[in-house]
N, C-alpha and C positions, 0 to 999 in steps of 0.2 A: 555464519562466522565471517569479520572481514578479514579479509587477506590484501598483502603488502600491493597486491596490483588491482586489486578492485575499484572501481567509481562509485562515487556516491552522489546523488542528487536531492537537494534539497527542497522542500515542499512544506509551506504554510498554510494551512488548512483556515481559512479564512472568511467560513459560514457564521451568522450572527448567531451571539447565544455565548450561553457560562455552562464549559462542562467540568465538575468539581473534578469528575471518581468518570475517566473514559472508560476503567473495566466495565463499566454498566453499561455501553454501549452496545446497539445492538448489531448483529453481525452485516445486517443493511448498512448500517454507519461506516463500518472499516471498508464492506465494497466500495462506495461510494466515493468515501476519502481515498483509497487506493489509486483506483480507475482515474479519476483526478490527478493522482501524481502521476502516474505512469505514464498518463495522456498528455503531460503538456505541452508535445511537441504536435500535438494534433487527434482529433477524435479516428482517424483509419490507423493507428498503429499498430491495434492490438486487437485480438479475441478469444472467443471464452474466456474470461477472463473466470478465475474462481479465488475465494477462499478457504483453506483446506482444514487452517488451524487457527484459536484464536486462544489464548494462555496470558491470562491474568498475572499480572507478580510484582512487586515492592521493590522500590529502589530508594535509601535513603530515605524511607519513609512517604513515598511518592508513589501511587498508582500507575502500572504500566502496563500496556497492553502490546502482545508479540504476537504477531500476527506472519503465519506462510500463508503463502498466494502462489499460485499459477497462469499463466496464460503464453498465449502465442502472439510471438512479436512479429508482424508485419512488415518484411522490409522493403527499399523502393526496387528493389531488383524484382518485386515480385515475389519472393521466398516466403516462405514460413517456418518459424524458428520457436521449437519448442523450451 
């Protein structure tokens, strides 16, 4: 759910190719595209990274895929942040 002080970052998934119906993606595809978004500030940000849920559902007649994910954020202090 977004709430009135959350961030959002946006991410164009920009591999070659026509996909009609993403539900039929496989759950390699959404790590992949994830890990990608999450990372664009750099490949050490992040680990384990997982996908936990992947939920299929219509919008407007539009395929759409909802996906939760987990992972540890890496910060430069050295931390890690569940």
């Amino acid at each position: 759910e977004y709430n009135k002080r959350d961030t959002a970052t946006f991410f164009l998934y920009s591999e070659p190719g026509n996909i009609k119906d993403v539900t039929t993606q496989s759950k390699e595809f959404f790590e992949k595209a994830l890990m990608r978004s999450i990372g664009q500030k750099g490949d050490n940000m992040y680990q384990n990274f997982k996908v936990t849920k992947l939920e299929p559902t219509v919008k407007d007649g539009k395929p759409y895929m909802i996906a939760d994910f987990k992972y540890q954020l890496l910060t430069g202090a050295g931390f890690e942040v569940d």
